[in-house]
N, C-alpha and C positions, 0 to 999 in steps of 0.2 A: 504493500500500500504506500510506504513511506517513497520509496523507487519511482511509482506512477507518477506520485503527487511532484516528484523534484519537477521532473521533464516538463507535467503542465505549467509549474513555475516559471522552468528556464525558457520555454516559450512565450507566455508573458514580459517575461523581461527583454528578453530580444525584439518584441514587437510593442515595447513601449507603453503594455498595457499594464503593467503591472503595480499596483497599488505599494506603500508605502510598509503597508502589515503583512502585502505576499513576500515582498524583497526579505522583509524582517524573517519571515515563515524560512523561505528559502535560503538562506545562511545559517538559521538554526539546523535546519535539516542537512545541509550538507555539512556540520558539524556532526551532526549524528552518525552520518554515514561517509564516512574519511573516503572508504574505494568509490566513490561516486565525484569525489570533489575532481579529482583528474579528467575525466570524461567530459562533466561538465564545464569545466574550463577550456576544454578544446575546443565545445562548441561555443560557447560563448567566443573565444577566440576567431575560429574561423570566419563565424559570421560578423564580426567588427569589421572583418576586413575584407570579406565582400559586400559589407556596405559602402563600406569606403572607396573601394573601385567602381561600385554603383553609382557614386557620386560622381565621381570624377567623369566617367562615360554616359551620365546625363548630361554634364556642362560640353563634354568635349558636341554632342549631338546639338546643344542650343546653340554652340555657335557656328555650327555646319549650316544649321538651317537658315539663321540671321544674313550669313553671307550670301546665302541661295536670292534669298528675298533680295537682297540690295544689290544683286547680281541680276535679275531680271526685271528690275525696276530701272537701270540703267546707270546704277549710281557708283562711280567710281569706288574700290575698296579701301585706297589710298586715299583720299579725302574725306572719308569718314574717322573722326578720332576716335580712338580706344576703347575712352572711356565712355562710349556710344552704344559700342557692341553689351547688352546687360544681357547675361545668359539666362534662356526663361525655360525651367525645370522641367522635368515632365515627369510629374505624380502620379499619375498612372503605373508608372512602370515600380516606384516604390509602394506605392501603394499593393498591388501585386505584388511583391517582395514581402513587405510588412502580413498580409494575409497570409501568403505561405508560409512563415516563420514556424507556425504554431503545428502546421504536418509536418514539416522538414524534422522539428526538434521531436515533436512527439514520434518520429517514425527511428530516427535515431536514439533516442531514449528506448524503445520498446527492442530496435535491436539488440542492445546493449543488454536488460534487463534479460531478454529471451539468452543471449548467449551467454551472460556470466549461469544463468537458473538451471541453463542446459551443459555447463562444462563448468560445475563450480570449483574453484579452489580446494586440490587437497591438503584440511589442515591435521594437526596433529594434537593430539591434549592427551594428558598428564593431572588428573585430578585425586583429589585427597576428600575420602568423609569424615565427619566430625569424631572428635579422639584418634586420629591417624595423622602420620606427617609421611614425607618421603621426600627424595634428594634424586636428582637427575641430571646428567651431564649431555647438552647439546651437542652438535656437531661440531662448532668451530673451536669446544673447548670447554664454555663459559659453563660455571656448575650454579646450580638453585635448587634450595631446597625450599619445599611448599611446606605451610603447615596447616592445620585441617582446616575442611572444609574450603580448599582453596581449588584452582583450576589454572593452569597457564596451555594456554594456546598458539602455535607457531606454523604455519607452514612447513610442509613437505622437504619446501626445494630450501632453507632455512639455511643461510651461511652463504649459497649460492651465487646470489645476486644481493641481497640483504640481510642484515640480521635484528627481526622484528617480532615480538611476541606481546601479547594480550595477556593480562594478567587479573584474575577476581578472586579474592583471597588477600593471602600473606604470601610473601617469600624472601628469602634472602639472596641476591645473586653475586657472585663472584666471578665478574666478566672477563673473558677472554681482551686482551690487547688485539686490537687491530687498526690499526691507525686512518686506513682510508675506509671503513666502514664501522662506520660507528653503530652500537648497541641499541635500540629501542625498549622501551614496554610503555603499551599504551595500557591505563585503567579508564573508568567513566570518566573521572573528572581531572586527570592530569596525566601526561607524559614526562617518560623520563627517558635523558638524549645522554650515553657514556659512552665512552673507548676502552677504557678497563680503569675496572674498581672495582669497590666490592661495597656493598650497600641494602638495606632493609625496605620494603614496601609493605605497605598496608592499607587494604582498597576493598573490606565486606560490603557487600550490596546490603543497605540496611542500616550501616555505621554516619553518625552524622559528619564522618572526618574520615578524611585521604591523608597519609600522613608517608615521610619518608626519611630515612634516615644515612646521613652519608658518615662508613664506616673509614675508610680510605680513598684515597686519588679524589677526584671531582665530578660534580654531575649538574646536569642543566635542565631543570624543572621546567616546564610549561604548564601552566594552570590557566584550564581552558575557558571558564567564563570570565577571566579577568585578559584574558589573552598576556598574560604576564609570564616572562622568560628570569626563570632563577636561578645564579649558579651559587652550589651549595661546597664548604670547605669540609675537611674531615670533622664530625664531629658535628658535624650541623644538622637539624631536622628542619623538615617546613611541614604544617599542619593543614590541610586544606579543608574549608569548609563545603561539603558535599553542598549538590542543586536538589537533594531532596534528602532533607536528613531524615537521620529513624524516629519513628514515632515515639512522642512522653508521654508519659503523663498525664493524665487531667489536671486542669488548673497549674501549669507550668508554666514559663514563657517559652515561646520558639524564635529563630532566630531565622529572618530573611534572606539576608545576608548572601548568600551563595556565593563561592569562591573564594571568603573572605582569608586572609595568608597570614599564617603564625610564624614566625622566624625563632626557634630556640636552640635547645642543643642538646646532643642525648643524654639521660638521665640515668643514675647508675644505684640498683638498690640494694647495694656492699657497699663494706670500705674498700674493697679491691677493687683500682678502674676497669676492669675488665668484666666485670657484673653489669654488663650496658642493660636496661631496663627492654629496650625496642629488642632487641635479638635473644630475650631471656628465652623465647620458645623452642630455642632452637637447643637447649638444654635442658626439653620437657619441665621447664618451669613456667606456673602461670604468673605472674606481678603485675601488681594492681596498685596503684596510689590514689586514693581520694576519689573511687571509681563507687559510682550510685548502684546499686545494687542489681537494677534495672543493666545497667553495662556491662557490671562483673557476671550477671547470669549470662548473658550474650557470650561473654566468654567462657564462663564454665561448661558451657553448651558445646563449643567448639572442643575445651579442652578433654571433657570426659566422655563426648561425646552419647550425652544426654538432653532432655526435653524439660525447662525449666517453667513452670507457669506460677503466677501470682495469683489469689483472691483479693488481695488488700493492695489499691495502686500505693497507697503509704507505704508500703513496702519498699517499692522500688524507690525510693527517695535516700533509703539508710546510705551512708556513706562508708566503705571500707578502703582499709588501705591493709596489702600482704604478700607474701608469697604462699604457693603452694607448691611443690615439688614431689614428692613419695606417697602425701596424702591421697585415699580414697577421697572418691565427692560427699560421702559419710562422712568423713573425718574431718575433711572441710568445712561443711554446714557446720557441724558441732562448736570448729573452733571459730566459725563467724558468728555461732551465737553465743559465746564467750564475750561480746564485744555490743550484741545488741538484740533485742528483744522483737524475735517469731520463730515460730512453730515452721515447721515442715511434716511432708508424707509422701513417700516412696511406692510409686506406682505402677510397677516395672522399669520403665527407661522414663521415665516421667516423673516429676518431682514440685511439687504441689507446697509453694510457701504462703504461710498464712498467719 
């Protein structure tokens, strides 16, 4: 649907019909969908520039025909000055042009859509379910390790001609060097542009933050509704505020904001700086600082790969701050009600706070 709609777009636009909220439509969508922005920029390209020659081979015709007329009316061409000759258009023939715009694009749009649906892209995924992690090394080298409930996505031909992958989830990547092909991973709400590093992502559908963290070498963030380019030093995080955060609470506030950009730096919950808080998972440790209970189940969900539900939204409001390591999710609860008052019930994989 989203494919159909670009092409009717980009035919409006090329025929000048297009409204002020379809243009807007049309940028947002072709944000959405990155393999369509090339396509259509060729046709928009092309056709600029057969308008352009359009142009020009209307004027060159008005003054073929002015000369005709002054030519059979007996009037010398040389006594006529210059600025005499006014070329007089002929709209017809754009107008004709402007009409077609909208089959031309839509017949090219429909090829397009027909041939990528009919020869789509072979990709390749690597996914993890909640309570599981796993580590995987690419083609050109670069290793990532996902942690649950994550997904990373790459093309087939991957190393080949690019080195580009999709990421929802967590992971860690430790990129391969290669100096004229640089590293991608694109999430919803930002890209990240390396050569070799080694660095944290964090990008759950659901989370109200896209968050990243640079462990080594350097990385250059894009955060796409502020159209803003980041580069980040060792030891830097940037926090992105998602375009549709997770849902609170009743009677909470929410925050508009979208894309809004945190600059801090990673947080470490030892005395030993190597206890980095963002890569604790990768040590099957959960850590948690001043996380709403509401968040910290989101992650105990991931981590034990259990089904958290509230009766009391007051619940999700509690505030914890901890690690958990060797603990059951038993053990866990236990010691978070150490610290604050509700009840729970164990329901097979379901776990009932009240």
């Amino acid at each position: 649907m989203n494919t159909r709609r670009i092409w009717e777009l980009m035919a409006r636009k090329l025929a000048n019909e297009a409204t002020a909220a379809e243009l807007q439509e049309l940028a947002s969508l072709l944000r959405e969908n990155p393999d369509l922005e090339l396509p259509a920029g060729l046709v928009d390209e092309l056709w600029q520039k057969t308008t352009a020659a359009s142009h020009e081979e209307q004027a060159a015709d008005a003054h073929i025909r002015h000369i005709s007329r002054m030519q059979a009316q007996g009037i010398s061409i040389g006594t006529i000055p210059a600025t005499s000759l006014t070329p007089v258009r002929s709209y017809r023939r754009y107008l004709w042009a402007a009409a077609a715009t909208t089959g031309i694009v839509l017949a090219l749009g429909t090829w397009w859509w027909s041939s990528s649906s009919t020869i789509p892209t072979v990709q390749s995924e690597v996914a993890t379910k909640n309570g599981s992690r796993t580590s995987i090394q690419l083609a050109d080298g670069t290793h990532v390790w996902l942690n649950a409930g994550s997904k990373l996505t790459y093309s087939k031909d991957f190393g080949k001609t690019d080195r580009s992958v999709t990421l929802s989830g967590e992971a860690f990547f430790d990129v391969a060097k290669q100096a004229n092909h640089p590293f991608i991973i694109h999430t919803a709400n930002m890209d990240i542009r390396v050569l070799g590093t080694r660095f944290n992502i964090r990008s759950y559908p659901g989370d109200k933050t896209t968050e990243a963290a640079l462990i080594s070498g350097s990385i250059e963030a894009f955060v796409k509704d502020k159209a803003a380019r980041i580069i980040l030093k060792p030891s830097e995080k940037i926090v992105v505020l998602n375009r549709t955060p997770a849902a609170r609470p009743a009677g909470t506030a929410t925050t508009t904001d979208s894309g809004a950009i945190t600059l801090s730096h990673v947080s470490y919950y030892a005395a030993q700086t190597t206890a980095i808080t963002e890569t604790s998972w990768m040590e099957n440790k959960l850590v948690f600082k001043d996380a709403s209970f509401a968040e910290l189940a989101q992650q105990m969900e991931r981590f034990y790969g259990i089904t958290i539900q509230f009766r009391n939204e007051q619940q999700q409001q509690l505030r914890f701050t901890g690690v958990f390591a060797l603990e059951t999710v038993q053990q866990a609860l236990n010691a978070l009600q150490m610290t604050a008052s509700f009840h729970y019930e164990i329901q097979h994989d379901t776990i009932i706070i009240y």
